[in-house]
Structures are given as C-alpha cells and as structure tokens.
C-alpha distance (Angstrom), angle and dihedral (degrees) to the residues before:
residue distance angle dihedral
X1 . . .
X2 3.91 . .
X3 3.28 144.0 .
X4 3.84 138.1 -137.2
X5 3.75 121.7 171.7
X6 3.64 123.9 -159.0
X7 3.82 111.8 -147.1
X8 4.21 129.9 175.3
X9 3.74 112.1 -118.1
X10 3.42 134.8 -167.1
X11 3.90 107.6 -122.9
X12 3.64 117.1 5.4
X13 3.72 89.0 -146.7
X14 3.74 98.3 47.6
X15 3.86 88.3 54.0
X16 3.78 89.7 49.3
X17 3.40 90.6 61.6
X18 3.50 101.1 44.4
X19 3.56 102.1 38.4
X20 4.16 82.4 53.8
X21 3.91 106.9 25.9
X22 4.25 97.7 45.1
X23 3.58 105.7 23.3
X24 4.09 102.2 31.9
X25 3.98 96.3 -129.3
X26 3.65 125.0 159.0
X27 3.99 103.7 -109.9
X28 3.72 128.4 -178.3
X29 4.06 133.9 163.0
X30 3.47 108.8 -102.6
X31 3.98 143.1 -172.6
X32 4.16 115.7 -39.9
X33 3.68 90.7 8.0
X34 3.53 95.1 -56.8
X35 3.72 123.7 155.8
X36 3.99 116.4 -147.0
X37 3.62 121.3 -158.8
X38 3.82 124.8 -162.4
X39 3.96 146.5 176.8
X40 3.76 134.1 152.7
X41 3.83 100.4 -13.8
X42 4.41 89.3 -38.5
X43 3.97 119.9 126.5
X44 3.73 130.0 -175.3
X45 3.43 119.4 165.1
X46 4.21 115.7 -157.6
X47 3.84 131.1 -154.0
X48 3.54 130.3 -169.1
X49 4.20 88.2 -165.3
X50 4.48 114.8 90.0
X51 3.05 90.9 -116.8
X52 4.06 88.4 163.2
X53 4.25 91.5 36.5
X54 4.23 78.5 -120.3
X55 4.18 131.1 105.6
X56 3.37 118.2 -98.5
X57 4.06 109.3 -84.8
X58 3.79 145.3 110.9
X59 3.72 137.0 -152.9
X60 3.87 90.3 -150.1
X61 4.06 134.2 74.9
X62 3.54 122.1 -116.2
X63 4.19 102.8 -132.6
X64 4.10 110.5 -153.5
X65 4.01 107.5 -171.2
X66 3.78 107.4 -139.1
X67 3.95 141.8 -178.0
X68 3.49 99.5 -135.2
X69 4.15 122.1 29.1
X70 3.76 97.2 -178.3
X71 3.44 95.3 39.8
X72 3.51 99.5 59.3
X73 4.18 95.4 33.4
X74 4.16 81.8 58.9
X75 4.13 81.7 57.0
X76 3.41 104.9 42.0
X77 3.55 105.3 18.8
X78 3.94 94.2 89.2
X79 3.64 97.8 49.6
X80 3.65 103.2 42.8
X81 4.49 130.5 62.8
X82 3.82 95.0 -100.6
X83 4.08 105.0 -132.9
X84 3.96 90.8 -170.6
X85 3.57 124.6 -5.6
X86 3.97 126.0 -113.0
X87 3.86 102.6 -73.6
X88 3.66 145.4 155.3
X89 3.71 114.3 -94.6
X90 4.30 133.3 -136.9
X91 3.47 92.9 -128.6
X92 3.64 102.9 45.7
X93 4.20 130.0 -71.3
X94 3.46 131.7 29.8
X95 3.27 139.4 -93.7
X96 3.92 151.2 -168.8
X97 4.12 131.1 -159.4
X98 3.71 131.0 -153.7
X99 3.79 133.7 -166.6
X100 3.78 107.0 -128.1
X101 3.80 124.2 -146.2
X102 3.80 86.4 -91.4
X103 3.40 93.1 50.1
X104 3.81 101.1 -111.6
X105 3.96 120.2 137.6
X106 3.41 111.2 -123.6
X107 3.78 111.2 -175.9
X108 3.96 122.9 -166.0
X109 3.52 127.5 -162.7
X110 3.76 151.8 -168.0
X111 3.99 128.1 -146.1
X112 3.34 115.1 -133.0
C-alpha cells in the first residue's frame, strides 16, 4: 500500500525549487496545477488552490525513511532551516528534521 499526501503550499514555484534544488526529489507538474514531489518510494502532492479555506500548515511531521542519515543531512543540511539536528535516536536510528518553505517538518530517518 502507498501513500500520497496532498498538502497547500504557498508558491508552487518556490516549492519546486526547494523540493528539487535542497532536498534532491523528483518533481514534476501534475493534474489541476498540482505539483508532485517524489524520492525513494515518498509522494507529496502540493497545491497552491484552498482547497481546505485554511493557510498552509500542519501539526504533524512528515517521516522520509532513508539509507544514509548523515549522508544526506551533510547535503541538505546547509540549505534547509534545521528543525533538529542529525542525532541518535531512543528507539533505534537517527534522524534529522527540516522546516520546508511551507513550514511543514518533514523528518527523515535511518534504521540502525
């Protein structure tokens, strides 16, 4: 089973260039003036329309599972607002968080 998420954004553009220039996802227009984002199995899908009459925002994190934590903190890391630095976790892995340029958290982390 998958999962895609449709979230508002801000600026379709700005998130296009985010979503592709900081954090290396797949990104394409898609249907209604939709903007689909993609890497490693991961789908968010972003609209600029109020579809919910509410701003853009979230009281959840977005978890991404990925093969290497550090590597990918070392390449996004500069670019990005850090939510939580790379760091081992309790319950196993480690993990970083960014605020995206719609301020959700989006979290991604490796097993251990």
């Amino acid at each position: 089973m998958s999962l895609s998420v449709v979230l508002r954004c801000n600026d379709l553009a700005e998130t296009k260039r985010f979503y592709e220039a900081v954090l290396g996802f797949n990104v394409s227009d898609s249907a209604n003036g939709t903007l689909t984002v993609q890497r490693d199995g991961a789908c968010l899908i972003f609209t600029a329309e109020d579809l919910w009459r509410a701003p853009a925002g979230c009281t959840g994190t977005f978890y991404f599972a990925v093969a290497d934590a550090t590597g990918y903190y070392q390449e996004v890391a500069p670019q990005a607002s850090v939510a939580w630095p790379l760091e081992p976790m309790s319950y196993g892995g480690q993990e970083f968080g960014i605020n995206d340029c719609n301020g959700y958290t989006l979290a991604f982390r490796q097993q251990v």
